[in-house]
Steps between C-alpha positions, in 0.01 A plus 500: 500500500811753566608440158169550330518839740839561353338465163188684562603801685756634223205464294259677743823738554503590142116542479446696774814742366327474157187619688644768666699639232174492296339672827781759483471545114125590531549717759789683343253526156203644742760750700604613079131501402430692795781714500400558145113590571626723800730691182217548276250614762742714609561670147135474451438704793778762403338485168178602614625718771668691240259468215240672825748780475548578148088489459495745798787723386338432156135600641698806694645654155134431345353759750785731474458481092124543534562814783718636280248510164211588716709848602624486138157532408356715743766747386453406128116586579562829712747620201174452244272643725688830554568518112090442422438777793778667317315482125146564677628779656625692183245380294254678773727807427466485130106409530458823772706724249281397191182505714620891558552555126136363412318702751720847431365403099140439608536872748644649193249374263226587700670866577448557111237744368237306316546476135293706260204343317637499156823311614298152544535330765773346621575082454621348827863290467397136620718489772720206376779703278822399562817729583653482171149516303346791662533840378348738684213676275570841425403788716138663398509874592169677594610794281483511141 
C-alpha cells in the first residue's frame, strides 16, 4: 500500500499543482480583466467628465455669442431708429415749410382784387402739377 502511495501521491502532487497553477492562471486573467475594466471605466469617466465640460464651456460661449448679438442688435435697432426719427424729422421740416408756401399762395390769391367781367373767369390748376411741369400762369392785372 506505501508503494501504491508512492505512486499515487506524485500523481495527486502533480494534479493538485496542475490545479493550482490553473487556479492561479484564472485569477491572474480576472485581476488583468479587472484591472482592464477598472482602465476603461476610468477613461470613460474622464471622458464624460470632460466631454460635461466642453458642453458647459460650449453652452457658456453659446450665451455669451447670443448676449453679444442681442446688444448687437439692440444697438443695430437704436442706430435705425434715430436715423427714421432723423428722416421724419426733416421731412416734417420740409412738409411745415411747403405747408407755409401753400397757405401764403392761397392769402395772396385771395388778397387779389377780383377780376373784371370781360377777363373770363379763371380755370383752377388741379392740384397734381409737378415741380418741373408747373409754370406758374401769368399775372392778370386789374388795369387795362
Amino acid at each position: 500500500m506505501i508503494d501504491e502511495l508512492r505512486v499515487a501521491i506524485p500523481e495527486e502532487i502533480r494534479a493538485a499543482k496542475r490545479i493550482n497553477s490553473e487556479g492561479e492562471r484564472i485569477i491572474e486573467k480576472a485581476q488583468e480583466e479587472a484591472e482592464t475594466i477598472v482602465a476603461r471605466a476610468q477613461e470613460q469617466a474622464a471622458f464624460l467628465i470632460e466631454e460635461r465640460g466642453l458642453t458647459q464651456a460650449a453652452e457658456d460661449e453659446g450665451r455669451r455669442i447670443l448676449d453679444r448679438s442681442q446688444a448687437e442688435a439692440d444697438g443695430i435697432r437704436r442706430g435705425a431708429d434715430e436715423y427714421a426719427a432723423s428722416v421724419l424729422t426733416r421731412l416734417e421740416a420740409e412738409v411745415d415749410r411747403t405747408l407755409h408756401s401753400i397757405r401764403k399762395g392761397i392769402a395772396l390769391i385771395d388778397s387779389r382784387a377780383p377780376l373784371e367781367e370781360d377777363e373770363g373767369p379763371v380755370q383752377p390748376n388741379d392740384g397734381y402739377a409737378d415741380d418741373e411741369d408747373f409754370e406758374p400762369a401769368p399775372s392778370r392785372s386789374t388795369r387795362g
